[in-house]
C-alpha positions in Angstrom: 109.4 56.7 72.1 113.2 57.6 72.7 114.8 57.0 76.1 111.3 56.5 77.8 110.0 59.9 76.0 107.3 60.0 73.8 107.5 62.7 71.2 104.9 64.3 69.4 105.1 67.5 66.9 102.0 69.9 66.3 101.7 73.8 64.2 100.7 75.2 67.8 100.5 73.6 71.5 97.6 75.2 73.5 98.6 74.5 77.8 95.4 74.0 79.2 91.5 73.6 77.7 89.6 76.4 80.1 87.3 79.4 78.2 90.8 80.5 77.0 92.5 77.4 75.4 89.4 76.0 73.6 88.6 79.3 71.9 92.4 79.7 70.9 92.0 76.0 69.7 88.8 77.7 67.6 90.5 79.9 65.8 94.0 77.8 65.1 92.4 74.3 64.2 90.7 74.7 61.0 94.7 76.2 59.5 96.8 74.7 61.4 97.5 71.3 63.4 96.7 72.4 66.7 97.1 70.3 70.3 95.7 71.1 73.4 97.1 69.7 76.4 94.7 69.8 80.1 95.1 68.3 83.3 92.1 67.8 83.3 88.9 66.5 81.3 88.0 70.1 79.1 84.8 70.3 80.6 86.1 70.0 84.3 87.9 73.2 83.5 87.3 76.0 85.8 85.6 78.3 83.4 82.9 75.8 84.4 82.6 77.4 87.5 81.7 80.7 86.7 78.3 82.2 87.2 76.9 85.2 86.7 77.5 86.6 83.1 79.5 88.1 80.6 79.6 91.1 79.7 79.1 93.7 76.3 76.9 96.9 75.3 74.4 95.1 73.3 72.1 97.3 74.4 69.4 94.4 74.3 68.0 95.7 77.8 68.7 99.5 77.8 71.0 102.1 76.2 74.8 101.0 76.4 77.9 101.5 75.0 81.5 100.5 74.6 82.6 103.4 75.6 81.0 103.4 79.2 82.1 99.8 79.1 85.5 101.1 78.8 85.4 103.6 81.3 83.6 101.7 84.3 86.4 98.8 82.8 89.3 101.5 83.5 87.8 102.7 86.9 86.9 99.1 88.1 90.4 98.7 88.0 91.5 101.7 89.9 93.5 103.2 87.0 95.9 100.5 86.5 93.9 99.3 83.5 96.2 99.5 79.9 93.5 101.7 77.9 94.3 100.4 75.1 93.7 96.8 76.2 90.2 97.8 78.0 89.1 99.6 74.6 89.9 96.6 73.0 87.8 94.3 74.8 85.0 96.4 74.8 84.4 96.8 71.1 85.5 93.0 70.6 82.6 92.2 73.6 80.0 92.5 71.3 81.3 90.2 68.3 82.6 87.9 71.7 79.0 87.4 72.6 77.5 86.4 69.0 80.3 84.2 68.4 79.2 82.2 71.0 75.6 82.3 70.4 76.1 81.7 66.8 78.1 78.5 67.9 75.0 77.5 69.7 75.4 78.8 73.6 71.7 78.8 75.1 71.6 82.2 77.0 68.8 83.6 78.5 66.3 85.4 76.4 63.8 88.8 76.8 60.2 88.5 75.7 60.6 89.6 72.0 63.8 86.7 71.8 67.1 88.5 72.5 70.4 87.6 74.3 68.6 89.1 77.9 71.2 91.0 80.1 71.4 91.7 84.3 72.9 94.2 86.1 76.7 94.0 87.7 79.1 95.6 90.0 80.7 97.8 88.6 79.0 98.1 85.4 76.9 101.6 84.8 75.3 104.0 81.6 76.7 107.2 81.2 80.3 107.1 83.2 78.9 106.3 86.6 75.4 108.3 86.5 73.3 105.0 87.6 73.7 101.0 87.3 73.3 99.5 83.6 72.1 95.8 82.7 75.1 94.6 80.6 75.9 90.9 81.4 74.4 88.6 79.3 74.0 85.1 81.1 72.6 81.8 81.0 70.9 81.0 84.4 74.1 81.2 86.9 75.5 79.0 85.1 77.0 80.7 82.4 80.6 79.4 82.6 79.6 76.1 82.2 78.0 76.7 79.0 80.8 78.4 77.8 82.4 75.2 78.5 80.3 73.1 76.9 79.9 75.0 73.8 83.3 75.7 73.2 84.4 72.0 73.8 81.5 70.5 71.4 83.0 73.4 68.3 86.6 72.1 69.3 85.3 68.8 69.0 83.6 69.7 65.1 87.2 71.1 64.4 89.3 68.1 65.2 91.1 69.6 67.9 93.8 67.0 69.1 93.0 66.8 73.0 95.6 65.3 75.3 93.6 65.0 78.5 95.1 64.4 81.8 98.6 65.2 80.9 100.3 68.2 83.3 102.5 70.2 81.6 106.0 71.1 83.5 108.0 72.6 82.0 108.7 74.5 78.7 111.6 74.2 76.5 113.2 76.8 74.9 116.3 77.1 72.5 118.7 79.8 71.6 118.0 80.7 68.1 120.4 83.7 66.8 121.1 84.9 70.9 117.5 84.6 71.4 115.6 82.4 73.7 112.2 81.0 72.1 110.2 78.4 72.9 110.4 75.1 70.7 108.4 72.5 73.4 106.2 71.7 76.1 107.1 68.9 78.5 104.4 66.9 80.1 103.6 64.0 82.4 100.6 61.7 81.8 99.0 61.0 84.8 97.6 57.3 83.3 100.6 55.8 82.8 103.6 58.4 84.5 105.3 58.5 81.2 106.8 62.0 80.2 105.9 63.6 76.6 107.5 66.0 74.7 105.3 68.6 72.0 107.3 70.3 69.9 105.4 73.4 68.5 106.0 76.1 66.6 103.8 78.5 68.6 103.2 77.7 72.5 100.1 79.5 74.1 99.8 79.2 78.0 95.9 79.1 78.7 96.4 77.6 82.3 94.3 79.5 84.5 94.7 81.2 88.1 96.5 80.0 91.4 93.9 80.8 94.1 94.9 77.8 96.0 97.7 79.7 98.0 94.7 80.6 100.5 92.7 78.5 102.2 89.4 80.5 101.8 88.9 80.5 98.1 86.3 79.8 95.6 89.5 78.1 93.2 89.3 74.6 92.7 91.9 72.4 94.0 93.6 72.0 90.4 94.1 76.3 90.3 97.9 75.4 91.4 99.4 77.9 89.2 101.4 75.5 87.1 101.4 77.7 84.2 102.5 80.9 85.9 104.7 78.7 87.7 106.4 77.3 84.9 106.8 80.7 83.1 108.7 82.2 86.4 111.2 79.5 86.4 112.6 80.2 82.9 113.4 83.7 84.1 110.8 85.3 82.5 108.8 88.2 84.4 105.5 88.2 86.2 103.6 91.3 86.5 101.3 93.0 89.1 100.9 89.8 91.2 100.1 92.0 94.2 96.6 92.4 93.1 94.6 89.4 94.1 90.7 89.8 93.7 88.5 88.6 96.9 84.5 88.1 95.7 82.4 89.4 98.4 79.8 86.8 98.3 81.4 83.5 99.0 79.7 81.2 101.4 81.1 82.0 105.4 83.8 79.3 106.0 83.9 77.7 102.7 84.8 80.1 100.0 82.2 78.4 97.9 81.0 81.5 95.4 77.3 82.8 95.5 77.1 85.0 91.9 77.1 88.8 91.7 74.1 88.1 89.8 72.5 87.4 92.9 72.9 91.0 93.4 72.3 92.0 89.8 68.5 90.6 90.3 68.3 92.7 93.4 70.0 90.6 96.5 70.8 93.1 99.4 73.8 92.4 101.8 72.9 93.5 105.4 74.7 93.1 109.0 73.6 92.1 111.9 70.8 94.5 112.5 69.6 94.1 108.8 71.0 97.3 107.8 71.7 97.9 104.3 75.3 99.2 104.9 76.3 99.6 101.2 73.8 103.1 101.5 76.7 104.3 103.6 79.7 103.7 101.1 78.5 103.2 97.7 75.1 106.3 97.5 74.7 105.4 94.2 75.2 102.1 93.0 75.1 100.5 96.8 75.2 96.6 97.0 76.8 96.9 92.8 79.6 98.5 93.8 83.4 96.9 92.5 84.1 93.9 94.6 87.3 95.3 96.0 85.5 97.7 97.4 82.6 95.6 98.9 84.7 93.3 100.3 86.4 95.9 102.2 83.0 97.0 103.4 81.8 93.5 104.7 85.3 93.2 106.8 85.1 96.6 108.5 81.5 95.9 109.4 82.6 92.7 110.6 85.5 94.3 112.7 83.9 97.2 113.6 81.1 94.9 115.4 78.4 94.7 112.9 78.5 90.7 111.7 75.9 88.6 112.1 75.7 85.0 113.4 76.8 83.3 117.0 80.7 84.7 116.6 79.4 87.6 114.6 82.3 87.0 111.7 79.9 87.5 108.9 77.3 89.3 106.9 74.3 88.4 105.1 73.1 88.4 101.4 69.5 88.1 101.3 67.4 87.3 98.8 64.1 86.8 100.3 62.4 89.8 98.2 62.9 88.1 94.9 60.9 85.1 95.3 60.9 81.5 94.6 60.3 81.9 90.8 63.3 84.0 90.2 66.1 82.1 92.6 65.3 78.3 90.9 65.0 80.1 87.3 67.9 82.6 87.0 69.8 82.0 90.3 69.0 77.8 90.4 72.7 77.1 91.3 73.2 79.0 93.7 70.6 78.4 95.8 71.1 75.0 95.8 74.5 75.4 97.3 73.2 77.6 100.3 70.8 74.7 100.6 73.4 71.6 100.7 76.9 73.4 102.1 74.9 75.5 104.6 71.5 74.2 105.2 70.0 77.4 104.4 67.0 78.2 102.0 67.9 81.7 100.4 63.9 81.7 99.5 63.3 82.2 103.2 66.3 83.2 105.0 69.5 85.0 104.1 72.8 83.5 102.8 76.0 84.1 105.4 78.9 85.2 103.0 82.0 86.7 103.4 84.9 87.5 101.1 86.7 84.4 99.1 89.9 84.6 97.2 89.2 84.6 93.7 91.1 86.0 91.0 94.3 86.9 90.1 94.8 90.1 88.0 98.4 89.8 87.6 100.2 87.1 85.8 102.2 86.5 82.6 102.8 89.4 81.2 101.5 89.9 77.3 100.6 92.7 74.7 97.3 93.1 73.3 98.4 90.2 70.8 98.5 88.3 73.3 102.4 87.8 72.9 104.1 87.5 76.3 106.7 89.5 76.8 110.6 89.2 78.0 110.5 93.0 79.5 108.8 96.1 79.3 108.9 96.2 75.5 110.0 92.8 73.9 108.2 90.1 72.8 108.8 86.3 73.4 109.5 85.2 69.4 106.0 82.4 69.5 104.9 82.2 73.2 101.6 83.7 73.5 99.3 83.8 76.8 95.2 84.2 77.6 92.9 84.0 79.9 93.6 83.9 84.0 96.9 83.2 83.6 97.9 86.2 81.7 98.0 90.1 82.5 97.7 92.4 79.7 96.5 94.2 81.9 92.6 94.8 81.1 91.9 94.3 84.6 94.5 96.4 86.0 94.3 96.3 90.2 90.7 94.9 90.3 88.7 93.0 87.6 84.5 93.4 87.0 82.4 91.1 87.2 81.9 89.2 83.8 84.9 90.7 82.2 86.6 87.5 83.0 84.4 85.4 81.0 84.4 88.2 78.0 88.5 88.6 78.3 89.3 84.5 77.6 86.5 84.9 74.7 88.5 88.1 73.5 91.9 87.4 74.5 91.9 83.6 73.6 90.5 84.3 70.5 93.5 86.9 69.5 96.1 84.5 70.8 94.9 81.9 68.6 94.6 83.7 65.9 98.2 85.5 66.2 99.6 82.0 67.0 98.5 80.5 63.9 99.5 83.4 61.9 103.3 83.0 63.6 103.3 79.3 62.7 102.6 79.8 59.4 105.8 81.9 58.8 108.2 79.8 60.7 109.2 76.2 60.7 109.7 74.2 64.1 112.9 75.3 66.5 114.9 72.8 67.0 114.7 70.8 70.6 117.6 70.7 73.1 119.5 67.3 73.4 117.2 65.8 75.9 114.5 68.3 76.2 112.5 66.4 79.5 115.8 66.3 81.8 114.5 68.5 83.9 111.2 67.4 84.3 113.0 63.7 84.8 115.0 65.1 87.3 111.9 66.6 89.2 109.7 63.3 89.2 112.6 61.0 90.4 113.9 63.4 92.6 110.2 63.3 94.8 109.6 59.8 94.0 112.9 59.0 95.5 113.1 60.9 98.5 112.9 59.7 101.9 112.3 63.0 103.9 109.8 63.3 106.7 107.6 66.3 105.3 104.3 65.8 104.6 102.5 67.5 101.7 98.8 68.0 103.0 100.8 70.0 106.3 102.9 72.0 104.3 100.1 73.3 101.7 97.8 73.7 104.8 100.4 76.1 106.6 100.5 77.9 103.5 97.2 78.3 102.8 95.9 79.5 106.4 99.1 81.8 106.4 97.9 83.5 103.1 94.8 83.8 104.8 95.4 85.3 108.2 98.0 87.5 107.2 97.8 88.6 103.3 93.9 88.9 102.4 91.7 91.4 101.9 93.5 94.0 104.1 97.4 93.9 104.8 99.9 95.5 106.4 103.8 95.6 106.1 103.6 93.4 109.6 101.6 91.1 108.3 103.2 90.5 105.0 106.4 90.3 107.1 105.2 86.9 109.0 103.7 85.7 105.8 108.0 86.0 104.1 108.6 84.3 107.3 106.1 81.5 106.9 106.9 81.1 103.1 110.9 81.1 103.7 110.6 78.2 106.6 108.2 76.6 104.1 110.3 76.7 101.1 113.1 75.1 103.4 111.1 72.3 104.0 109.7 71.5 101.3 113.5 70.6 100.6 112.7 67.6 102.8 109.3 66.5 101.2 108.4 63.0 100.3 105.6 61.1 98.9 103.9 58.1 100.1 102.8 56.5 96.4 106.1 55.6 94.4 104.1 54.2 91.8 103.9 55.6 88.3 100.4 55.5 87.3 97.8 58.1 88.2 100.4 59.5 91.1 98.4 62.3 92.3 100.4 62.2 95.6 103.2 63.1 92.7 101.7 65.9 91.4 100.4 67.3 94.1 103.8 67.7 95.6 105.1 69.4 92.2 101.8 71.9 92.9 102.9 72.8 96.2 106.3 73.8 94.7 104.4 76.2 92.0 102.3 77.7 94.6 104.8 78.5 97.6 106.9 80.5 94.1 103.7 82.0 93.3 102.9 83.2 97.0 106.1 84.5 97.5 106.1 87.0 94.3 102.8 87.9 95.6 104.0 88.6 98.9 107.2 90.2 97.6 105.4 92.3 95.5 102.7 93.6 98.2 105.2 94.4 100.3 107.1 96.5 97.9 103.4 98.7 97.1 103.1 101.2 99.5 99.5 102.3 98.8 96.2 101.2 98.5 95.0 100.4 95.0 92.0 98.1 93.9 92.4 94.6 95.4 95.9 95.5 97.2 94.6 97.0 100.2 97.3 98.1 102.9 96.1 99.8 106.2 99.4 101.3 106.9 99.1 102.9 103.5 95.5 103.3 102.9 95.9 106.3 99.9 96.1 105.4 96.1 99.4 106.8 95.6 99.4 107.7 91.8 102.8 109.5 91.7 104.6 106.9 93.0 102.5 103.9 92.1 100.4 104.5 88.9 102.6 101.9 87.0 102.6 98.2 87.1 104.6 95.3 89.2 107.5 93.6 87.3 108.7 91.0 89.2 111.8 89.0 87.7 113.6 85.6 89.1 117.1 86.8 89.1 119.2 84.7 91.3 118.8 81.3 93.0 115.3 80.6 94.3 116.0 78.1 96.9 117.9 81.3 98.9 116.5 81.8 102.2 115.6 85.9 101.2 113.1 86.6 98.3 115.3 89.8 98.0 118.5 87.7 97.0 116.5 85.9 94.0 113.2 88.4 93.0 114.0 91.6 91.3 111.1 94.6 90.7 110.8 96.5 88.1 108.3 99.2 87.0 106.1 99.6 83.9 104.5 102.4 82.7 100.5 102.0 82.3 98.6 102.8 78.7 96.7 105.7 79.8 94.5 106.9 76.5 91.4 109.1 77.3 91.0 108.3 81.3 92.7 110.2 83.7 93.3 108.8 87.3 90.3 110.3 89.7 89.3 109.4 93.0 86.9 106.3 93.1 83.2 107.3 93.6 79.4 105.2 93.4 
């Protein structure tokens, strides 16, 4: 320990122990010392949440291929996929899959013994000619076996977990008029004591920030610190605009019922018991990309057509499938209609509507998983997977169960590329005192004696982001959201915390959160309000076209002046960046 800092030195430093980090850790551990620091316990990451599946063209069910994976990959997205990056993940889906079954995952099997797959929004044969069953799956609880398997191989490898330390900040040092990363700075919740890893490659595995809504199927710990943290050293963002919202989270609670659900045939009807996804999607009807259903359960909601006593919601019923198939392959999520809203899915349907749920855009990387400074150049050992990173194979909206297959993917090429960078380099010097900042932050909260609360200000937030930048949007709307987020930055200014203590200070961290997410909401903010059309999950009714000559590029947003000014103009700048197109042309949108 010097000067109350406790240092610790490592070949590569892996922020964050989700799908991505621990299948980084896989491929880094076995040549290289390898560290992975989580705020939480690994297997409380939220990988563990996810449902439904993952997806690649085995063809275990029916004909596939990686090419129609590709192409309902590229259209899912509306066109602002990076070809490149979607062809990647569809030939590396199949290899993805086996990894994990060779490392022992327990997915679900057909009658003659193979990896069994389900249908999926979004997902067809043949470019769009009929739905295809390409997510392979265990139960509805596929995520969590990811989880579990990935953690128990990380475990085999001698992966060197620091649990329960939040990283802040990361350190980087000129080198030859180049900024690089030589550290990650973190606090450790057990005793409040800051650390310092010095690495010679840094990979940022840290997951989303659906916590700036209110209605989101994010746990409480998706803050954004990562994303956060990457935006404060000046480096760019990209497409934050597009913000996935999952149709089928439980009304009033967010809480996610699986597309799976309607892979094995759920319907979602209003009030009447219509099937309204006849009327928008023909051919693919209840499967179709979530952007798009979630649109369709809002208008039939405004236009008149939800069910219950203050008609704000639709149904998802699952009656027709039988008790065999809901407590076999959907066992989850029955039991949470059951306990959250006292309803049986066996007999009755399941009130949903649309939860926040992913983010699409993030830290901008390359399809080595290198993040990058600008359009073009590379951060010299910084790498980024998973959630938190854009490159962009999800473009404006992501499929289901290509999140699960792109940290598999992804993770897997950043550890690899980060081990092969640390092996050619030897550690970058740290600055003087590398955890001054980070100091400065903790004292500077623990210290204070303002009159803001924490809970209110995150709660504002939260129910702003909802009301006024969600599913659909409008330069109005986004307008009062600015508003919201500027009076809320200025009083955050004037926060203070009740527990001064130093060990396990969650009041502590959760006030360094809020600071993340009101940055993170006002890039996305900033950024919708600068997109004049209607792409994917970046809906706008006073622009409701896809503009594709003036659009069909991606979001560069870049922290440029001081962020504590009162205007997001005077401190975020946009940019543009041109997006891989390969064999896909733009066309409209039709299933």
């Amino acid at each position: 320990m010097i000067d109350g800092v406790r240092y610790h030195q490592h070949d590569v430093v892996i922020v964050g122990a989700g799908g991505a980090g621990m299948r980084a850790a896989i491929e880094s551990a076995p040549r290289a010392n390898t560290a992975v620091i989580t705020k939480l316990y690994p297997t409380r990451s939220h990988t563990g949440a996810a449902q439904g599946g993952m997806a690649a063209a085995l063809a275990n069910v029916e004909e596939d291929s990686w090419e129609w994976h590709t192409f309902d990959t590229v259209k899912g997205g509306d066109y602002l996929v990076d070809q490149d990056a979607a062809e990647i993940l569809a030939k590396e889906a199949i290899d993805a899959v086996l990894d994990l079954e060779n490392m022992g995952l327990p997915f679900n099997r057909t009658p003659e013994g193979r990896i069994d797959q389900r249908r999926f929004g979004g997902h067809t044969r043949d470019h769009g000619k009929a739905p295809v069953r390409r997510a392979c799956y265990a139960a509805d609880r596929t995520g969590h076996m990811i989880l579990q398997t990935l953690f128990q191989n990380c475990v085999k490898l001698g992966v060197n977990f620091y649990n329960e330390f939040y990283a802040l900040d990361l350190v980087m040092t000129e080198v030859d008029g180049v900024e690089q990363p030589s550290g990650v700075v973190a606090y450790e919740l057990a005793t409040g004591e800051l650390h310092v890893f010095q690495g010679k490659s840094i990979v940022f595995a840290t997951g989303g920030f659906g916590k700036i809504y209110k209605t989101t199927s994010n746990a409480h710990t998706l803050t954004g610190d990562g994303v956060g943290i990457i935006w404060r050293k000046k480096l760019p963002l990209e497409d934050m605009e597009f913000f996935q919202f999952h149709p089928t989270g439980l009304a009033g609670l967010g809480i996610l019922l699986t597309e799976g659900a309607r892979g094995e045939g759920a319907i979602l009807r209003n009030a009447s018991g219509e099937r309204f996804m006849e009327r928008y999607a023909p051919t693919i009807k209840d499967l179709a990309p979530r952007d798009i259903v979630s649109r369709c359960m809002v208008q039939e909601v405004a236009e008149g057509r939800g069910a219950g006593p203050h008609k704000d919601y639709v149904l998802l019923d699952c009656t027709h499938l039988g008790a065999e198939v809901l407590e076999t392959k959907l066992p989850d999520i029955t039991e949470f209609a059951r306990t959250y809203l006292g309803v049986d899915p066996v007999y009755e349907p399941v009130p949903v509507m649309p939860t926040a749920h992913y983010a699409m855009g993030g830290i901008p990387t390359n399809v080595k998983a290198e993040v990058l400074r600008d359009n073009d150049t590379v951060v010299p050992g910084l790498y980024a997977a998973g959630e938190c990173a854009c490159v962009s194979v999800h473009g404006s909206n992501r499929l289901g169960t290509n999140s699960l297959l792109d940290i598999n993917v992804f993770g897997k090429r950043a550890g690899n590329n980060a081990v092969d960078y640390a092996d050619t380099v030897g550690f970058t010097p740290l600055p003087a005192d590398p955890a001054a900042f980070v100091r400065e932050l903790v004292e500077s909260l623990r210290d204070s004696k303002g009159t803001e609360r924490i809970a209110a200000l995150r709660k504002e937030l939260q129910e702003e982001m909802d009301r006024n930048a969600q599913v659909f949007r409008t330069d109005e709307s986004l307008e009062k959201v600015t508003q919201t987020i500027h009076s809320l930055r200025e009083r955050y200014k004037n926060v203070s915390i009740q527990d001064k203590g130093h060990r396990f200070n969650t009041d502590l961290l959760e006030a360094i959160e809020l600071g993340f997410l009101l940055d993170l909401a006002e890039v996305v903010v900033f950024s919708a309000r600068n997109r004049k059309e209607s792409r994917g999950g970046h809906m706008r009714d006073d622009f409701p076209k896809r503009d594709d000559e003036s659009y069909m590029r991606h979001t560069m947003a870049y922290l440029t002046g001081d962020p504590h000014s009162a205007d997001a103009a005077d401190h975020i700048t946009l940019d543009w960046k041109p997006v891989v197109v390969t064999n896909y042309q733009p066309m409209e949108r039709k299933y």
